[in-house]
PDB file with one MODEL, atoms N, CA, C and O in Angstrom:
MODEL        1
ATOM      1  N   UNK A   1     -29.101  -6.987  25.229  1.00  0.00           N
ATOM      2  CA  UNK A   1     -29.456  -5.787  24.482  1.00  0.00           C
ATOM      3  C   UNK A   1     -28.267  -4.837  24.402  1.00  0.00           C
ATOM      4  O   UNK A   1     -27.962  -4.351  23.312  1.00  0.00           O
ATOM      5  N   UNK A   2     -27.831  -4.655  25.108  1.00  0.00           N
ATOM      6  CA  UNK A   2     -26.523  -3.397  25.870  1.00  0.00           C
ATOM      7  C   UNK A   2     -25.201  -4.327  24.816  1.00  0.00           C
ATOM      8  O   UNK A   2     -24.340  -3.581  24.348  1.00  0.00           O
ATOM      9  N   UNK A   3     -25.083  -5.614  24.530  1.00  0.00           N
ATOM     10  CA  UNK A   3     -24.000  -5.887  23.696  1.00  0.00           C
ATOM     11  C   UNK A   3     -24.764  -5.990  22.313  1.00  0.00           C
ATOM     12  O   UNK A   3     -23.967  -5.965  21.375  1.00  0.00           O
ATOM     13  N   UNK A   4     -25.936  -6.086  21.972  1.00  0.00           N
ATOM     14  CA  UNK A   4     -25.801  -6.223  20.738  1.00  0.00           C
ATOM     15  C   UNK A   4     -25.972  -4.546  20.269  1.00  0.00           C
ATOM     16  O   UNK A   4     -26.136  -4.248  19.086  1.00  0.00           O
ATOM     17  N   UNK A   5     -25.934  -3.926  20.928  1.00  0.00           N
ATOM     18  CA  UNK A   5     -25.647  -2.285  20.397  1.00  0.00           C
ATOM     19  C   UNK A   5     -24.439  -1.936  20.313  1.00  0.00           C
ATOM     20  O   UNK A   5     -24.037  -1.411  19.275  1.00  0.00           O
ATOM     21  N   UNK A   6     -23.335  -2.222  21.723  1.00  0.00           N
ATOM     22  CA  UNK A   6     -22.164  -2.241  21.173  1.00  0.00           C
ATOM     23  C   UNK A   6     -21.703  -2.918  19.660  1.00  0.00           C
ATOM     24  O   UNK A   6     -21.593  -2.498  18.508  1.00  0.00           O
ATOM     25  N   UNK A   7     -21.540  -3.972  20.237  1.00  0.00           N
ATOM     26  CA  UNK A   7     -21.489  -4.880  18.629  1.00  0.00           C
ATOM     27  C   UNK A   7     -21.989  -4.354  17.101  1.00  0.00           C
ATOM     28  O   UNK A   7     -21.601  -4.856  16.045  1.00  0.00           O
ATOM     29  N   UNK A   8     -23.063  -3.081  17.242  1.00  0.00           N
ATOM     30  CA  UNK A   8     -23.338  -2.792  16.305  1.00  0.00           C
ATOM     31  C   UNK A   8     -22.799  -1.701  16.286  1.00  0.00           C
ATOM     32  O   UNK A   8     -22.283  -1.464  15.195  1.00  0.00           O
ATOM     33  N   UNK A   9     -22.647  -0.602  17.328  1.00  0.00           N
ATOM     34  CA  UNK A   9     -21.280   0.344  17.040  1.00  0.00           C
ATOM     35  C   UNK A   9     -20.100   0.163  16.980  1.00  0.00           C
ATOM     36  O   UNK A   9     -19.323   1.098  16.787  1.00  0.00           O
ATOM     37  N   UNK A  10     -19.688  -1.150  17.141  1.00  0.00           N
ATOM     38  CA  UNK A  10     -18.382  -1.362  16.728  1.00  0.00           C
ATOM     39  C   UNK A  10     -18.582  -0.966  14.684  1.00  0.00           C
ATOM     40  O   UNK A  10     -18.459   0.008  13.940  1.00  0.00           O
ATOM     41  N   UNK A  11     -19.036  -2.819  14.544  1.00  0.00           N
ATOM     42  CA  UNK A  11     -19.120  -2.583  12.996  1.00  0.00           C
ATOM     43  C   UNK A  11     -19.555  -1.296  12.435  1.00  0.00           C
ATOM     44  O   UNK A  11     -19.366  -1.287  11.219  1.00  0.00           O
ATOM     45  N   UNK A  12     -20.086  -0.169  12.894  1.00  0.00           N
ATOM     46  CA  UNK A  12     -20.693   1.151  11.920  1.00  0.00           C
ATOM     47  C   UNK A  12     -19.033   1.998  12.046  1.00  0.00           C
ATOM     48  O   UNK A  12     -18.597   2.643  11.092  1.00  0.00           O
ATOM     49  N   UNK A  13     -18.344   1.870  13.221  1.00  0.00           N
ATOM     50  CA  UNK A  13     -16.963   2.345  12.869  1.00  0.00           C
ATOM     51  C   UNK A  13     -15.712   1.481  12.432  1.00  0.00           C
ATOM     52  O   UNK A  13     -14.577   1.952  12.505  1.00  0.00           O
ATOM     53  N   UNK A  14     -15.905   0.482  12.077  1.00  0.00           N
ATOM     54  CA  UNK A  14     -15.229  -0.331  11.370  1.00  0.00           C
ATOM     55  C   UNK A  14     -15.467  -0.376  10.019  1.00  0.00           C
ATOM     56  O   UNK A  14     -14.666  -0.723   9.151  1.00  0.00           O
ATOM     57  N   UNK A  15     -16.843   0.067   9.844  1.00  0.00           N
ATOM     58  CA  UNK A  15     -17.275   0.245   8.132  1.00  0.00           C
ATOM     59  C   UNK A  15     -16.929   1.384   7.432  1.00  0.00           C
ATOM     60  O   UNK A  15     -16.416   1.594   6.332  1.00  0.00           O
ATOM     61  N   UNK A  16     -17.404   2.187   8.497  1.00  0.00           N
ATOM     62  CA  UNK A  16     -16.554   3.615   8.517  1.00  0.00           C
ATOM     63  C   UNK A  16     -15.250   4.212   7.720  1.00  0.00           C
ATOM     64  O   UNK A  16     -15.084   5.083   6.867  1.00  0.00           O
ATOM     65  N   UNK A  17     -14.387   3.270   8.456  1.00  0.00           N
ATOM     66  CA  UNK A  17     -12.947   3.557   7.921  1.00  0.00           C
ATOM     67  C   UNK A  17     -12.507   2.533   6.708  1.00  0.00           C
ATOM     68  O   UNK A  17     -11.424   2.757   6.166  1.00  0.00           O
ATOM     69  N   UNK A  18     -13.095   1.707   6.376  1.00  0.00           N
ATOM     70  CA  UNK A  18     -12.949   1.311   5.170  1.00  0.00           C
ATOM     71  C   UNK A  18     -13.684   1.582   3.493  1.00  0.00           C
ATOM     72  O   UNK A  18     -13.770   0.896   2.474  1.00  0.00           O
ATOM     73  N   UNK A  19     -14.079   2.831   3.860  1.00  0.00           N
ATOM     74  CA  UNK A  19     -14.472   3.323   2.881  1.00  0.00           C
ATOM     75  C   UNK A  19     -16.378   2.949   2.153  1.00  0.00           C
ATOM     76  O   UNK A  19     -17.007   3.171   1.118  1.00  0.00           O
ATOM     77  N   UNK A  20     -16.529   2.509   3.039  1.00  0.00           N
ATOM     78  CA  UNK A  20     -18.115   1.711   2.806  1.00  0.00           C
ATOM     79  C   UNK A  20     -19.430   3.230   3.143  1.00  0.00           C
ATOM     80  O   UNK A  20     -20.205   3.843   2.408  1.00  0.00           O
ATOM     81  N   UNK A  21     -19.147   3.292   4.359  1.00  0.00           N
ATOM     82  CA  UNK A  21     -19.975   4.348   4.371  1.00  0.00           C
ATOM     83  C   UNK A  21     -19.648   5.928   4.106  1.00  0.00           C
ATOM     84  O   UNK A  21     -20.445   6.779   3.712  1.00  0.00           O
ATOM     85  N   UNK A  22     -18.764   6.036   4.311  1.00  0.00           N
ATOM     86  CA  UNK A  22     -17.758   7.412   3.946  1.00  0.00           C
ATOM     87  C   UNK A  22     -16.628   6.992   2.768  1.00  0.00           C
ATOM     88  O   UNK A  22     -15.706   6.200   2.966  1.00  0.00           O
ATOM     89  N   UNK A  23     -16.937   7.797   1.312  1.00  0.00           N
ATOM     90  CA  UNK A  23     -16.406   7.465  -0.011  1.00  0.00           C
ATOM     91  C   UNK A  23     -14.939   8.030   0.419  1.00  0.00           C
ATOM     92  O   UNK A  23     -14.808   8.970   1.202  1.00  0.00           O
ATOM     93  N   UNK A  24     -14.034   7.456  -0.088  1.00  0.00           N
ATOM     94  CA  UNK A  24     -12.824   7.860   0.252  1.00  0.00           C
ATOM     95  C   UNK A  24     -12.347   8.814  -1.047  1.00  0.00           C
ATOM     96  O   UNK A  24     -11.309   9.471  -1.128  1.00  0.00           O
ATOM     97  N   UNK A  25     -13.142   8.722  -1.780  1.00  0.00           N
ATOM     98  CA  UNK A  25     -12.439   9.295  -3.138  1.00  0.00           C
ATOM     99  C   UNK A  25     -13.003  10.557  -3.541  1.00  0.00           C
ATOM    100  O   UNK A  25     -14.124  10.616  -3.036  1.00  0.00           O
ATOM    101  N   UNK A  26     -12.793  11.449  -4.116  1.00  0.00           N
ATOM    102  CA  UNK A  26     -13.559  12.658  -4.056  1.00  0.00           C
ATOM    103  C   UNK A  26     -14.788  12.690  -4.835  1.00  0.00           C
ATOM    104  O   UNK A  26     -14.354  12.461  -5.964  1.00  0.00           O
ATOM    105  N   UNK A  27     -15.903  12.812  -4.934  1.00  0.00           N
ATOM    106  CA  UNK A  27     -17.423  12.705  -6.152  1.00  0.00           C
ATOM    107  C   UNK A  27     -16.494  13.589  -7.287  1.00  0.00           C
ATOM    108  O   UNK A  27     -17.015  13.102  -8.290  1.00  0.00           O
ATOM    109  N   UNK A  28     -15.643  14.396  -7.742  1.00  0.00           N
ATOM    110  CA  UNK A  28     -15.701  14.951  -9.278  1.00  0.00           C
ATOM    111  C   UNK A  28     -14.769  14.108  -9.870  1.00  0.00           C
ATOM    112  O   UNK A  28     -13.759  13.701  -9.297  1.00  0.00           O
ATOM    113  N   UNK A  29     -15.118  13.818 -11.098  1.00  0.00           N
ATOM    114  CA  UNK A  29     -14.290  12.587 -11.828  1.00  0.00           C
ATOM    115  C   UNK A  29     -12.534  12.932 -12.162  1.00  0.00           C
ATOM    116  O   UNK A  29     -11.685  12.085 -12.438  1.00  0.00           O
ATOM    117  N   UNK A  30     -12.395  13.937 -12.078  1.00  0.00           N
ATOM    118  CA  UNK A  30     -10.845  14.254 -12.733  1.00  0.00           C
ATOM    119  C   UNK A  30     -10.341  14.487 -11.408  1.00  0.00           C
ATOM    120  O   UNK A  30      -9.201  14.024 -11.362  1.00  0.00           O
ATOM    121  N   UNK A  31     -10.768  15.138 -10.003  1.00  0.00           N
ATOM    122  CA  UNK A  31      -9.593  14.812  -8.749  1.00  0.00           C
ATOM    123  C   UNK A  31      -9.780  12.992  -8.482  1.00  0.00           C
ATOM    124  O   UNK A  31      -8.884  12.249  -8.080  1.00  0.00           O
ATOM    125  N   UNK A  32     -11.092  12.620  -8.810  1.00  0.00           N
ATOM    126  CA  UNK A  32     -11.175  11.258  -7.957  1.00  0.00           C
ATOM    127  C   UNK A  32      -9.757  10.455  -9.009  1.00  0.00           C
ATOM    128  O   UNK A  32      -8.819   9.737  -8.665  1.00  0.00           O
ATOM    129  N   UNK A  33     -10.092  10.882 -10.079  1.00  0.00           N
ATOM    130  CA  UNK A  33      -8.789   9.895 -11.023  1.00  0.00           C
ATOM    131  C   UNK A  33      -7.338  10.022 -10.828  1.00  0.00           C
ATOM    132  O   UNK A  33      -6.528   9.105 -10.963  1.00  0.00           O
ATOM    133  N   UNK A  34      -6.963  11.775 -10.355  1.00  0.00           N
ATOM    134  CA  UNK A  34      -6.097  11.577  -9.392  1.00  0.00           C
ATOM    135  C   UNK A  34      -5.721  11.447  -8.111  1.00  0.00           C
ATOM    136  O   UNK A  34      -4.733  11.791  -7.462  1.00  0.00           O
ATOM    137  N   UNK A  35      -6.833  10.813  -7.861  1.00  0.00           N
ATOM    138  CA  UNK A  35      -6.267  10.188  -6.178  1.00  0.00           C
ATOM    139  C   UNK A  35      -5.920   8.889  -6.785  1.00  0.00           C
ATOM    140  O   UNK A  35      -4.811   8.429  -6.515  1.00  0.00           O
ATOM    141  N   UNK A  36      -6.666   8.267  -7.524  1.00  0.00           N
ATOM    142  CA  UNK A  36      -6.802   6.929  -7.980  1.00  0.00           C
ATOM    143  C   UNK A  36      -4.828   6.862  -8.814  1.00  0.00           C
ATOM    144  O   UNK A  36      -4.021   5.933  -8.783  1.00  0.00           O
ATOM    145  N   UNK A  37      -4.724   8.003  -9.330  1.00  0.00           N
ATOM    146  CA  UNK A  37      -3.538   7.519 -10.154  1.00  0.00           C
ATOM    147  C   UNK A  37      -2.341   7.546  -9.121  1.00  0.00           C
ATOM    148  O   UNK A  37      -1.333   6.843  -9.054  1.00  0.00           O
ATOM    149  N   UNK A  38      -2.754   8.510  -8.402  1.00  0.00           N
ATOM    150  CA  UNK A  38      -1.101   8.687  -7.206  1.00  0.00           C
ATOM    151  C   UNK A  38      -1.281   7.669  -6.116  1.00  0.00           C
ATOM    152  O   UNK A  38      -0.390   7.545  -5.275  1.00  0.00           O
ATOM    153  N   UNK A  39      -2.420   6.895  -6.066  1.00  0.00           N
ATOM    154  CA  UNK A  39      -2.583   5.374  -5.098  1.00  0.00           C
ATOM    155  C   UNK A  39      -1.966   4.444  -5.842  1.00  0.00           C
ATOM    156  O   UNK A  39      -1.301   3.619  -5.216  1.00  0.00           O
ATOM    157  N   UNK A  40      -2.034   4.301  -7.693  1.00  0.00           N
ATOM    158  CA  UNK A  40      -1.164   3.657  -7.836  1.00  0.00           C
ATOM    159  C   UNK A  40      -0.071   3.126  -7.846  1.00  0.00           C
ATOM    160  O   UNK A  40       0.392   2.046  -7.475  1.00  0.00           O
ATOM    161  N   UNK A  41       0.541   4.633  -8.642  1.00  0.00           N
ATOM    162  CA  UNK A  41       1.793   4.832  -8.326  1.00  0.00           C
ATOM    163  C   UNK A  41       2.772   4.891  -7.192  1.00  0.00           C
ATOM    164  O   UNK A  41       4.002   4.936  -7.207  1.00  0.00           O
ATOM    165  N   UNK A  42       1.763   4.878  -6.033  1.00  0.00           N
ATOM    166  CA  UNK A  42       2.406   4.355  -4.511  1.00  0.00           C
ATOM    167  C   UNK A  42       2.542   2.744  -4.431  1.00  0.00           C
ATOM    168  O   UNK A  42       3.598   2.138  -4.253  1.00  0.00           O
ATOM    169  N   UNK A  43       1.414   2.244  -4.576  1.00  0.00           N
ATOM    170  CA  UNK A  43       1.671   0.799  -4.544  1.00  0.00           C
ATOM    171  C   UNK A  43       2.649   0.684  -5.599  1.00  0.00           C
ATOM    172  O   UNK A  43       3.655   0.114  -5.176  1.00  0.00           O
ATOM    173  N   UNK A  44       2.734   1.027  -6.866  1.00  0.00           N
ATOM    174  CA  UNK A  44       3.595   0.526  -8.124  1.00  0.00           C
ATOM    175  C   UNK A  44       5.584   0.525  -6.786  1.00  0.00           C
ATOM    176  O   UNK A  44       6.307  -0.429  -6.495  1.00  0.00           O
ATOM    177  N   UNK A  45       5.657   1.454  -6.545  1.00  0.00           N
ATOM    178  CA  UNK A  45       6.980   2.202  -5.887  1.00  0.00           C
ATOM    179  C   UNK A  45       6.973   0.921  -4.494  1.00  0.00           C
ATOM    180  O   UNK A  45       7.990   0.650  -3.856  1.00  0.00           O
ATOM    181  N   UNK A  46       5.930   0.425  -4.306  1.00  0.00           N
ATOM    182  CA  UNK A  46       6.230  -0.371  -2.835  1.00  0.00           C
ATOM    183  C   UNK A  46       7.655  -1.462  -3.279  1.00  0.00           C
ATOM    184  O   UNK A  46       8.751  -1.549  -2.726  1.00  0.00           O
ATOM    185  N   UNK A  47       7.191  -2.090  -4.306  1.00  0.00           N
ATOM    186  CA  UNK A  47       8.055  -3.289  -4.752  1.00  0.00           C
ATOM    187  C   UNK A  47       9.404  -2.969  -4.793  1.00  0.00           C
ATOM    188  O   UNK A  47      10.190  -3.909  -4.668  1.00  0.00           O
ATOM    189  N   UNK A  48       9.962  -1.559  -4.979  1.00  0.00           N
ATOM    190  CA  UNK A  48      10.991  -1.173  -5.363  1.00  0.00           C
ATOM    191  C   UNK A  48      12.078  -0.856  -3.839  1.00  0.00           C
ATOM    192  O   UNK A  48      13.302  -0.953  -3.743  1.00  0.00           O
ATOM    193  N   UNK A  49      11.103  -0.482  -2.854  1.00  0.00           N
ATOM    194  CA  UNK A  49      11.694  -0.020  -1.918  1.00  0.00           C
ATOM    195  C   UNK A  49      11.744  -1.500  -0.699  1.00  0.00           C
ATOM    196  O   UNK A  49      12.637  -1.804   0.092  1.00  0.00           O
ATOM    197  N   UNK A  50      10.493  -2.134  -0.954  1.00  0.00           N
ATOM    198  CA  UNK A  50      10.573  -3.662   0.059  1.00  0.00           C
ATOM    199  C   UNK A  50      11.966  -4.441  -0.809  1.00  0.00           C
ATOM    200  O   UNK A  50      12.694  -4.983   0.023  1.00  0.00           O
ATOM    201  N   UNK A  51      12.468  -4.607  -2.199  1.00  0.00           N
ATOM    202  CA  UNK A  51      13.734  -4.921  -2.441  1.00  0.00           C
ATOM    203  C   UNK A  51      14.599  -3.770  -1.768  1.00  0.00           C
ATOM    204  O   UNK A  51      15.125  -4.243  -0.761  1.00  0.00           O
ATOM    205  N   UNK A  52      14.792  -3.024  -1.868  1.00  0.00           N
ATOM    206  CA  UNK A  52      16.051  -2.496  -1.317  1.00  0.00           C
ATOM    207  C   UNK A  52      16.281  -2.258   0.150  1.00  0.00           C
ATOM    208  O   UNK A  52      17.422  -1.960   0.501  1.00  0.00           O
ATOM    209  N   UNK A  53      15.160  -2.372   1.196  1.00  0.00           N
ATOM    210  CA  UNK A  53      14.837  -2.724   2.268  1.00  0.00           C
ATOM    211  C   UNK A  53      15.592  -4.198   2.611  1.00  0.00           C
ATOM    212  O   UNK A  53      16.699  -4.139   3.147  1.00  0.00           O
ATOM    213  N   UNK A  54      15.227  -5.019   2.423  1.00  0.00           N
ATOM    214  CA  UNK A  54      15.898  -6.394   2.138  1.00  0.00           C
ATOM    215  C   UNK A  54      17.423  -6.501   1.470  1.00  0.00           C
ATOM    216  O   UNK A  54      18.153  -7.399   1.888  1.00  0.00           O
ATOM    217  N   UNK A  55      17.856  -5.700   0.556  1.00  0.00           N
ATOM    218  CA  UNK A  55      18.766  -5.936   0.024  1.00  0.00           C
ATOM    219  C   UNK A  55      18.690  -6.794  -0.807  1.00  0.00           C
ATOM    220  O   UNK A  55      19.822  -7.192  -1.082  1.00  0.00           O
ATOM    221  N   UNK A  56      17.788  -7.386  -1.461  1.00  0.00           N
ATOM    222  CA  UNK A  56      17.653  -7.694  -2.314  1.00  0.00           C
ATOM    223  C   UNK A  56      17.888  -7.730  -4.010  1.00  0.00           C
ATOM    224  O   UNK A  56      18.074  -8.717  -4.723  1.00  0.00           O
ATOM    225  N   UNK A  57      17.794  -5.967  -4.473  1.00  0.00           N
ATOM    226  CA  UNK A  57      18.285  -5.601  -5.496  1.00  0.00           C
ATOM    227  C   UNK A  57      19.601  -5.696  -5.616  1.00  0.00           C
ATOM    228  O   UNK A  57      19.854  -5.458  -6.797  1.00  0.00           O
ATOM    229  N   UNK A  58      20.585  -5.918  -5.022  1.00  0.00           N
ATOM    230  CA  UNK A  58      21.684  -6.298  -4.572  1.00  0.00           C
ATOM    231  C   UNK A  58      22.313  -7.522  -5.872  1.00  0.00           C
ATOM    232  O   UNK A  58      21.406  -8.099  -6.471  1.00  0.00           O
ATOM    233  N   UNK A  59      23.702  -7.884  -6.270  1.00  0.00           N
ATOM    234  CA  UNK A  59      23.660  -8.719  -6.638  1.00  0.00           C
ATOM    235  C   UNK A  59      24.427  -9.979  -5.806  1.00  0.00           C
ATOM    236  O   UNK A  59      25.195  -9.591  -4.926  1.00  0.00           O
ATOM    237  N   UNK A  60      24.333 -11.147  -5.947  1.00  0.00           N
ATOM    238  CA  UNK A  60      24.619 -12.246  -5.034  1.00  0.00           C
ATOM    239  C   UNK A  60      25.652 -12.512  -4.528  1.00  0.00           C
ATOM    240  O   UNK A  60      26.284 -13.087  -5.414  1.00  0.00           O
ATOM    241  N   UNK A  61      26.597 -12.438  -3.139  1.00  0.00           N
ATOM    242  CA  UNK A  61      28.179 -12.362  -2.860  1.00  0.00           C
ATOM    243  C   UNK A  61      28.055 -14.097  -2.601  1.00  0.00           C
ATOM    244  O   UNK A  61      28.881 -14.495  -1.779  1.00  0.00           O
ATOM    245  N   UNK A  62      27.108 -15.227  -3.206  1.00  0.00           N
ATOM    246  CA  UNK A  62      27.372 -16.211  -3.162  1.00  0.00           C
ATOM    247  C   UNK A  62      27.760 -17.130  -4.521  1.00  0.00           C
ATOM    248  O   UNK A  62      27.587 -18.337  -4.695  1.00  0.00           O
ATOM    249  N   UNK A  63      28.266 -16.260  -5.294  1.00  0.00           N
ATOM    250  CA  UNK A  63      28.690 -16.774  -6.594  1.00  0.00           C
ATOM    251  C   UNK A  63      29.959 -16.802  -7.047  1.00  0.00           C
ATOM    252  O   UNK A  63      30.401 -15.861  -6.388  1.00  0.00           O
ATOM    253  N   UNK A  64      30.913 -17.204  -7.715  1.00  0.00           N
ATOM    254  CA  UNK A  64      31.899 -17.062  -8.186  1.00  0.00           C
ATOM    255  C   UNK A  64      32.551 -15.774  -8.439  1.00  0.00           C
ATOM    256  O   UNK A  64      33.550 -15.332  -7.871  1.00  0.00           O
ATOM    257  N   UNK A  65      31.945 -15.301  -9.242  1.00  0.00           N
ATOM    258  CA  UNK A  65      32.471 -14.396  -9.514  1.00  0.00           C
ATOM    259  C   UNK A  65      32.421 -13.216  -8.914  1.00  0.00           C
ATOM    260  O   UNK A  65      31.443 -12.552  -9.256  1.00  0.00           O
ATOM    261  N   UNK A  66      33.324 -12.574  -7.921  1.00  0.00           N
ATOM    262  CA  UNK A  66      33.205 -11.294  -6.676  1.00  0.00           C
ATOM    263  C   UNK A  66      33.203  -9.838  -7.320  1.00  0.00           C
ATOM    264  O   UNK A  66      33.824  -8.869  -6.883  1.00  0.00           O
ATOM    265  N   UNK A  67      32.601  -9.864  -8.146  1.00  0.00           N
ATOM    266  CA  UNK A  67      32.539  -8.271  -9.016  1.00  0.00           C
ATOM    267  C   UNK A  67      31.018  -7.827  -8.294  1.00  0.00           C
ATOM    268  O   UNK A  67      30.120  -8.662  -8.189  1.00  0.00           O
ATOM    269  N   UNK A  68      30.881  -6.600  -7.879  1.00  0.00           N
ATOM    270  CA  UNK A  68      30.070  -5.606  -7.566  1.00  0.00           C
ATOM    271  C   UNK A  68      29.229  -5.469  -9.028  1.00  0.00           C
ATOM    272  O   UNK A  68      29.793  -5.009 -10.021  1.00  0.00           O
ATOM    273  N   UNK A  69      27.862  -5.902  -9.055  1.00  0.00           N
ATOM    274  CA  UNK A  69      27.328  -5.270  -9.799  1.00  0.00           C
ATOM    275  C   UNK A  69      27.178  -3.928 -10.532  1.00  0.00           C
ATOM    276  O   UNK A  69      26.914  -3.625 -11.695  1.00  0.00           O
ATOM    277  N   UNK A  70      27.489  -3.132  -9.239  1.00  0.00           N
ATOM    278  CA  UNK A  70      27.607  -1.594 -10.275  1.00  0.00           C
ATOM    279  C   UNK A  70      29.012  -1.024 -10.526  1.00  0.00           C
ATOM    280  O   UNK A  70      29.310   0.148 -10.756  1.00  0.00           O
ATOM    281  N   UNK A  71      29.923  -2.246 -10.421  1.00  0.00           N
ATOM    282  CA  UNK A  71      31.607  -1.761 -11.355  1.00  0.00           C
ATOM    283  C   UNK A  71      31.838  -2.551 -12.598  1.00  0.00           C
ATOM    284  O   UNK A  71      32.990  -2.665 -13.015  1.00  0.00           O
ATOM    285  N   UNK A  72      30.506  -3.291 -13.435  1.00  0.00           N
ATOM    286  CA  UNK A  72      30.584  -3.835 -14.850  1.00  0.00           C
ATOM    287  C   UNK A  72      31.130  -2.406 -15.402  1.00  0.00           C
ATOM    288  O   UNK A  72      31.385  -2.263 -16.598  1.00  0.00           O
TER     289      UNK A  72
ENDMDL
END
């Protein structure tokens, strides 16, 4: 008895924070659209910074030709 109550307060704060029982977004339609647009635009910006994190955007010092991409 004593674990299947834990077990069930676990999952009610695990549901919790994923937005299931508590709305993460605001109820009026024009702030909820901007939360919604500046969540995008965060994820959109991830891709940009995990390349330059990596070095990636970088161009390749395994090619012939040893010119720095940004001295074309």
């Amino acid at each position: 008895m004593r674990r299947s109550l834990w077990l069930a307060a676990v999952a009610v704060l695990m549901l919790s924070n994923t937005g299931c029982l508590l709305n993460m977004y605001p109820s009026n339609p024009t702030r909820r659209m901007e939360a919604l647009l500046n969540q995008s635009e965060d994820l959109r910006q991830i891709e940009g910074e995990w390349s330059r994190f990596w070095f990636t955007d970088q161009p390749s010092h395994l090619t012939d030709e040893r010119v720095h991409g940004g001295l074309q």
